[in-house]
C-alpha positions as CSV (number, residue, x, y, z in Angstrom):
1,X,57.3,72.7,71.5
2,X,60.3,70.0,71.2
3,X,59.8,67.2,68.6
4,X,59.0,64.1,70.1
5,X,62.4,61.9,69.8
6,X,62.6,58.5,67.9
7,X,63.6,56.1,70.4
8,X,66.4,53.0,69.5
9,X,67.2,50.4,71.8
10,X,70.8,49.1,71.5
11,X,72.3,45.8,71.8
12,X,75.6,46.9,72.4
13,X,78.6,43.4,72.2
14,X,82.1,44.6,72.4
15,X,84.6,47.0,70.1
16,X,83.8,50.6,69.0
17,X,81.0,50.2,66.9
18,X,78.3,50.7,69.3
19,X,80.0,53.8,70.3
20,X,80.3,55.2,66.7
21,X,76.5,54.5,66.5
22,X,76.0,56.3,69.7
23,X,77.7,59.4,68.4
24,X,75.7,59.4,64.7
25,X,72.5,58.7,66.3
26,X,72.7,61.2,68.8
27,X,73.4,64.0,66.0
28,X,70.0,63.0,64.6
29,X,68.5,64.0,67.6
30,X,67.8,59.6,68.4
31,X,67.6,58.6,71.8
32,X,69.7,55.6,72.2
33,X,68.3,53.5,75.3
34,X,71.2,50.6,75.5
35,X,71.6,47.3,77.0
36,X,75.3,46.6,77.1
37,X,76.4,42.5,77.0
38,X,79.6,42.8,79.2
39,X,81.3,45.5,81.5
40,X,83.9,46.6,79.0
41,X,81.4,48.3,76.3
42,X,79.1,49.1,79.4
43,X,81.7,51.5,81.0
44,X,82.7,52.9,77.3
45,X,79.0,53.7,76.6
46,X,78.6,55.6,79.7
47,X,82.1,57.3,79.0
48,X,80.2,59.0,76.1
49,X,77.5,59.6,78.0
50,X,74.7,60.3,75.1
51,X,72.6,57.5,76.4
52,X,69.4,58.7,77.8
53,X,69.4,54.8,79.4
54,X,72.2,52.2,80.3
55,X,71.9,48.6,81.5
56,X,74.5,46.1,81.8
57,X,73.0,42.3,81.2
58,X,74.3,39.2,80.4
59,X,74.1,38.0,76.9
60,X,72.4,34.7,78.3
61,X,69.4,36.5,79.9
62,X,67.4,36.8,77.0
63,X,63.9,37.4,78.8
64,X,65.3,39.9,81.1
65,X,67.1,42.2,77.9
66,X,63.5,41.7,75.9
67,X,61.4,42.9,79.2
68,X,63.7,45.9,79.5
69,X,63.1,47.2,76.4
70,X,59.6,46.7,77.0
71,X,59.1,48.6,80.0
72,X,61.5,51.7,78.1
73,X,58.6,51.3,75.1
74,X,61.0,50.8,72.4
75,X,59.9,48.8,69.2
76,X,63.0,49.2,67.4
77,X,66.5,47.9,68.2
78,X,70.2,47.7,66.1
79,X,72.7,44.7,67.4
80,X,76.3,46.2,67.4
81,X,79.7,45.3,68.0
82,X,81.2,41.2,67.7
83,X,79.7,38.8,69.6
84,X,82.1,36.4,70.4
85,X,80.5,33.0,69.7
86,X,83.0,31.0,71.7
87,X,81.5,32.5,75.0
88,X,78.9,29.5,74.0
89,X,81.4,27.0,75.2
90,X,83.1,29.2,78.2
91,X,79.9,28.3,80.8
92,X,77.9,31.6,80.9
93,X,74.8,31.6,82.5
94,X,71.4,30.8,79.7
95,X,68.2,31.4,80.8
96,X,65.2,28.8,79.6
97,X,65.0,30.9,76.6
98,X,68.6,31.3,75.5
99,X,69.4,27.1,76.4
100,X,66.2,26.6,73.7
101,X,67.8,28.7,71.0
102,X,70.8,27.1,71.4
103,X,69.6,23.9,70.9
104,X,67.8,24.2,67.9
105,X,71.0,25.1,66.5
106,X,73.6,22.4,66.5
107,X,75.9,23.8,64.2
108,X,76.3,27.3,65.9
109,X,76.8,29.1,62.9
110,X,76.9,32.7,62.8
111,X,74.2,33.0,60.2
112,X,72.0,30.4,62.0
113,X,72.3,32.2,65.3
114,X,72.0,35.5,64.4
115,X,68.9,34.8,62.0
116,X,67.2,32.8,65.2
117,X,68.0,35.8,67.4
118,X,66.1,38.3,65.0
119,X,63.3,36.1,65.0
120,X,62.8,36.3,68.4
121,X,63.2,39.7,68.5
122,X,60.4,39.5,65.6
123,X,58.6,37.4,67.5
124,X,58.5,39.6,70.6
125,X,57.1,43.2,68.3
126,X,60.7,44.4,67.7
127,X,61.8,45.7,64.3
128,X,65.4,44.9,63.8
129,X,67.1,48.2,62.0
130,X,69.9,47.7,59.3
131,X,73.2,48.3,61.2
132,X,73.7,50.9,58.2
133,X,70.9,52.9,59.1
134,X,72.9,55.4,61.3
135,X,76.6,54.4,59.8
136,X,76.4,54.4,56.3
137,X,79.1,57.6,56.5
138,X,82.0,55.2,57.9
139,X,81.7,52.5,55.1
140,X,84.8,52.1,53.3
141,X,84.7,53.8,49.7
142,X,86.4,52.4,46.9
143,X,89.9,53.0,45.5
144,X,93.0,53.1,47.9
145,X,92.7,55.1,51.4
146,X,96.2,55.8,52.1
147,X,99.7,57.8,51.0
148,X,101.2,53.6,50.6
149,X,99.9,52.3,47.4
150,X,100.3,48.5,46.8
151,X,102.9,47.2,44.7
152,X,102.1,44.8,42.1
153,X,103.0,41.7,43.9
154,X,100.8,43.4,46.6
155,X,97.9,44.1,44.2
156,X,98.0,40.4,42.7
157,X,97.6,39.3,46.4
158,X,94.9,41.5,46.9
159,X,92.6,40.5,43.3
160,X,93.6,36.7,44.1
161,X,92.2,36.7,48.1
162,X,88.9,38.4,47.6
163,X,87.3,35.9,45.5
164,X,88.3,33.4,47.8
165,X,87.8,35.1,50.9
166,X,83.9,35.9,49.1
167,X,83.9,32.1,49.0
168,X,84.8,30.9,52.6
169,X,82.4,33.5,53.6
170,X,79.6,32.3,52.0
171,X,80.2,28.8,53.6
172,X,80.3,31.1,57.0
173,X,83.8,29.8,58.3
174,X,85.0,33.6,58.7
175,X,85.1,36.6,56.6
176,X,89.4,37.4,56.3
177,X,92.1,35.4,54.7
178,X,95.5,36.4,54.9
179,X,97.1,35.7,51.6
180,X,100.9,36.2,50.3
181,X,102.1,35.5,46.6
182,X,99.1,34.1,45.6
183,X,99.0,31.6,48.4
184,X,96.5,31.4,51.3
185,X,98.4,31.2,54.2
186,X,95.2,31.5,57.0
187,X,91.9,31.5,57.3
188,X,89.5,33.3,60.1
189,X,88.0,30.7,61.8
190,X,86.1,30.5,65.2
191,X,89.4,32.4,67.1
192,X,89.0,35.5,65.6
193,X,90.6,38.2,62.5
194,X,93.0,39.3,65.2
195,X,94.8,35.6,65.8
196,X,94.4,34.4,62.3
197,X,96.8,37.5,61.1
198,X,98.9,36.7,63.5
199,X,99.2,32.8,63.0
200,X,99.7,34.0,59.3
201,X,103.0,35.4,60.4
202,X,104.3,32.9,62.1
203,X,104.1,31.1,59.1
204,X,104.9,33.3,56.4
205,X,106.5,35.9,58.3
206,X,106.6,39.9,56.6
207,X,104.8,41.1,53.4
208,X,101.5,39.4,53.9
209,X,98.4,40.4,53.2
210,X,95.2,41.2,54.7
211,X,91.4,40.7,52.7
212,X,88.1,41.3,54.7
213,X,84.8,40.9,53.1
214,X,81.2,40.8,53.6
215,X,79.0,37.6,53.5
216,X,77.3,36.6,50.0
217,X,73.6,37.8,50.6
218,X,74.8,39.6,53.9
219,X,72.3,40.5,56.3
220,X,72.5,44.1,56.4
221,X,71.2,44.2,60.4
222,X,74.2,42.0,62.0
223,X,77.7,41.3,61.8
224,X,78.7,43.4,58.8
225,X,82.7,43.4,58.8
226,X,84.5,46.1,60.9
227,X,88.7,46.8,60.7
228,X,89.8,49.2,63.5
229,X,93.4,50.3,64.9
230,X,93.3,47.2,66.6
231,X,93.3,45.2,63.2
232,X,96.5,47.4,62.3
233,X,98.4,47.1,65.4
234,X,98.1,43.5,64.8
235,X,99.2,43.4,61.1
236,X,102.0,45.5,62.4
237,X,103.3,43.0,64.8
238,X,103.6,40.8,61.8
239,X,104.6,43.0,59.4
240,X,101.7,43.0,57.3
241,X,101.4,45.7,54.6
242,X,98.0,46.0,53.1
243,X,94.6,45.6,54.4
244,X,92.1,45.3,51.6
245,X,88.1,45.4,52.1
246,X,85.0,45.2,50.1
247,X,84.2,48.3,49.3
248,X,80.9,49.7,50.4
249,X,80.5,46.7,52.7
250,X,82.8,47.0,55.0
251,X,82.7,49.5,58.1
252,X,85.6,51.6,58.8
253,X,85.9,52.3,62.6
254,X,87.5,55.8,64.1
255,X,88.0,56.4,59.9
256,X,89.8,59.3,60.3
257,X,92.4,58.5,62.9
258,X,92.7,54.8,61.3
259,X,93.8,56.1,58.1
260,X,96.8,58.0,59.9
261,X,97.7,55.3,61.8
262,X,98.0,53.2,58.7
263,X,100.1,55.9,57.0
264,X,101.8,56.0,60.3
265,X,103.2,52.8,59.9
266,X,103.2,52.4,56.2
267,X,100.6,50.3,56.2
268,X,98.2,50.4,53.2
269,X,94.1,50.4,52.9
270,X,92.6,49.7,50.0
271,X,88.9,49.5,49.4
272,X,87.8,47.1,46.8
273,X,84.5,45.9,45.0
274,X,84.4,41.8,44.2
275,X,84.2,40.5,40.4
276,X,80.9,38.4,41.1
């Protein structure tokens, strides 16, 4: 007689995430039923095809996503991937539901809206799993990842923009900093990691470097910190040489093929914990 499956519903954004999650859950013999926010992820999701479900829904129909799951029986669900918060201002479609979220958050903060989304995912009988619950194996470890070790200048950089990066996330203006001799030359704001690196080297031009970290108190069930090949391809553009994390916080995507792609290009990794 075959064991009755555990059953996840997934709230897949955009980015590879999802589909790493896909993979691990479906070695643990988890049936992944998953609603997919745009048509990009939707199409990668049923690339893999390990789904045992797959609906495509805008992000704005909240009623329609929590009926779905409904009718599939599933009480538990993981959020993966970014959700890109300027979509708020681009004129998507909100149902009744989604306009009254919004509003009751003025500020639009990440935290803000990400706690109000789990509570009405609470609200409607769904448990909200850790986004480590199936991914713990691609966190980033401690010590340094790749055949480039940092110089000092490098390692002064990297010990002087985790603090501060630590910092600016708490006050949830973005979680990287790009940071050369000591100084801060940007900040992730509301456009993104990819286009703060890259304003960073129009001003400050090779050598910089890269610090991604986790939240202070982060919420272990959304928007825990992800670097990709994408991340690199962009620090290569600019000639950036060392991308540091929080170790054990941070998720590294495609692990083993981002390492060689960072020794490709002489680009370093490092995983690192912050002094608190």
């Amino acid at each position: 007689m075959d064991v009755l499956k555990e059953k996840i519903g997934l709230i897949a954004s955009s980015g590879t995430l999802p589909i790493d999650f896909i993979r691990e859950a479906s070695q643990k013999n988890v049936s992944v039923i998953a609603i997919a926010l745009n048509r990009e992820i939707a199409r990668a999701i049923k690339k893999q095809g390990l789904t045992d479900a797959l609906s495509k829904m805008p992000i704005g129909q909240v009623d329609m996503i929590f009926q779905s799951l409904k009718n599939k029986k599933i009480n538990k669900v993981v959020m993966l991937g970014k959700f890109d918060k300027a979509t708020i201002f681009q004129g998507l479609r909100f149902d009744k539901r989604a306009q009254s979220l919004i509003k009751q958050k003025f500020d639009l903060q990440d935290v803000s809206l990400m706690e109000l989304i789990i509570s009405e995912f609470e609200k409607e009988g769904f448990e909200v799993l850790k986004q480590t619950e199936y991914l713990s194996s691609i966190l980033a470890p401690e010590g340094v990842l790749t055949n480039r070790i940092p110089d000092e200048r490098e390692w002064e950089d990297i010990h002087h923009g985790l603090p501060l990066a630590y910092n600016i996330a708490g006050m949830d203006i973005g979680q990287t900093i790009v940071v050369k001799n000591r100084a801060v030359i940007s900040v992730e704001a509301l456009e993104g990691t990819d286009a703060a690196i890259l304003r960073a080297g129009k001003l400050a031009k090779s050598g910089t470097v890269v610090v991604k970290v986790s939240r202070p108190k982060q919420d272990l069930r959304y928007d825990i910190p992800a670097v990709g090949i994408k991340t690199l391809k962009i620090m290569e553009k600019i000639k950036s040489v060392v991308l540091a994390v929080e170790a054990n916080k941070t998720f590294l995507l495609d692990r083993e093929n981002l390492i060689k792609y960072a020794d490709l290009k002489n680009i370093c990794i490092v995983g690192e914990k912050i002094n608190k």
